[in-house]
BAMIDREN-219529 format. One record per atom (N, C-alpha, C, O, CB): z, x negated, y negated. Coordinates in steps of 0.2 Angstrom, whole numbers, plus 5000, padded with zeros to 4 digits. Glycine has a CB too. Layout:
! BAMIDREN-219529
ZXY...
! end
This chain:
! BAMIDREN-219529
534944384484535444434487535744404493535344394498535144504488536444404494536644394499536844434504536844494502537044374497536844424510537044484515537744494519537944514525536444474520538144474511538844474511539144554512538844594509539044444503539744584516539744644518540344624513540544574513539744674526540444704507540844704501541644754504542244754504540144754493540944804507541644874508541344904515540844894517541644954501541844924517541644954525542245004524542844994525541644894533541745104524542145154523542045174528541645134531542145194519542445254532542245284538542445364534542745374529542745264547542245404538542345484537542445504542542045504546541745534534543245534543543645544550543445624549543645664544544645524550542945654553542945724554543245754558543045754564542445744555543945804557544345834561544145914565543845954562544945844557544245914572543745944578543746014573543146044574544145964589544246054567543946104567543246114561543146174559544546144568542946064560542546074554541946084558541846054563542546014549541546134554540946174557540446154551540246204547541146244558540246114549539846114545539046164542538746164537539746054545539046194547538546244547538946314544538446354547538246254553539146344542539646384537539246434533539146394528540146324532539146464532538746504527539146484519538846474514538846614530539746484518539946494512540346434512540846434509540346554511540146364517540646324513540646274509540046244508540946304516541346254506541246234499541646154500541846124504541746284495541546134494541946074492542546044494542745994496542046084487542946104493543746104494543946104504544346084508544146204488543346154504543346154513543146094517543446094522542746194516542746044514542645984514543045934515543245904520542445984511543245924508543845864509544545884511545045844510543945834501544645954516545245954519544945934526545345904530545746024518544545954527544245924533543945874535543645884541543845954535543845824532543445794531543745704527543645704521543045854528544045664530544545624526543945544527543645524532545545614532543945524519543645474518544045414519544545404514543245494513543945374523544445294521544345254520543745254519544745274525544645184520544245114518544345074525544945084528544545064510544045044528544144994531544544934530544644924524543744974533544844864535545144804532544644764538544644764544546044804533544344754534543844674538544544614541545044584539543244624528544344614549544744554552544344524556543944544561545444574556544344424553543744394557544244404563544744424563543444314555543744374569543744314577543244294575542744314572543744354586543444244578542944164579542744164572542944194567542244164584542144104573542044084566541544134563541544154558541844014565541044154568540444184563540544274564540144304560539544154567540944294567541144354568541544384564542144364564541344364571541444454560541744524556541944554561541544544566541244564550542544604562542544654565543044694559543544674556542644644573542844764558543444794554543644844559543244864563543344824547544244864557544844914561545144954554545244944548545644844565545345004557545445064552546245104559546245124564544545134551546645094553547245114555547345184551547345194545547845064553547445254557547445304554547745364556547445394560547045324551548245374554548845424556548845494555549345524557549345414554548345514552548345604549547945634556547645684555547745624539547945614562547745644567548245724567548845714570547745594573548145774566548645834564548645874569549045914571548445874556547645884573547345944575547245914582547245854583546545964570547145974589547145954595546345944595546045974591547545994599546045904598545245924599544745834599544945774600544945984590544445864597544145774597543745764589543345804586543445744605544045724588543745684579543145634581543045594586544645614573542745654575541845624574542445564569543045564567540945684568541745524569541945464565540945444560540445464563542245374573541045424556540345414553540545344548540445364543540045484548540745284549540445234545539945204542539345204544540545214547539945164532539545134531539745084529540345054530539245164528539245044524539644964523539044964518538645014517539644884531539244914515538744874508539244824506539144784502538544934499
! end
């Protein structure tokens, strides 16, 4: 197995999502909640860094971020 990086997503959470909610749902989720892909850009030779361009910033407040990779 190689330790080749395939995909690298993030989950932009917007300030008004509460995830402690008594009743929330699915649909509450993914409006709150925006899954994206990253674009891998090397520097130098042995260095990955990815950058994520993303414009649906809609809401005043401050956005979580949660990335993963495989």
């Amino acid at each position: 197995m190689g330790s080749q990086i395939e995909q690298v997503t993030a989950e932009i959470i917007q300030p008004g999502f509460d995830p402690h909610q008594a009743d929330l749902n699915w649909q509450q989720i993914e409006r709150q909640v925006k899954l994206v892909e990253l674009k891998m850009i090397k520097v130098g030779d042995n260095s990955s860094h990815y950058r994520l361009e993303y414009q649906d910033f809609d809401q005043a407040g401050d956005y979580r971020s949660c990335g993963t990779s495989r």
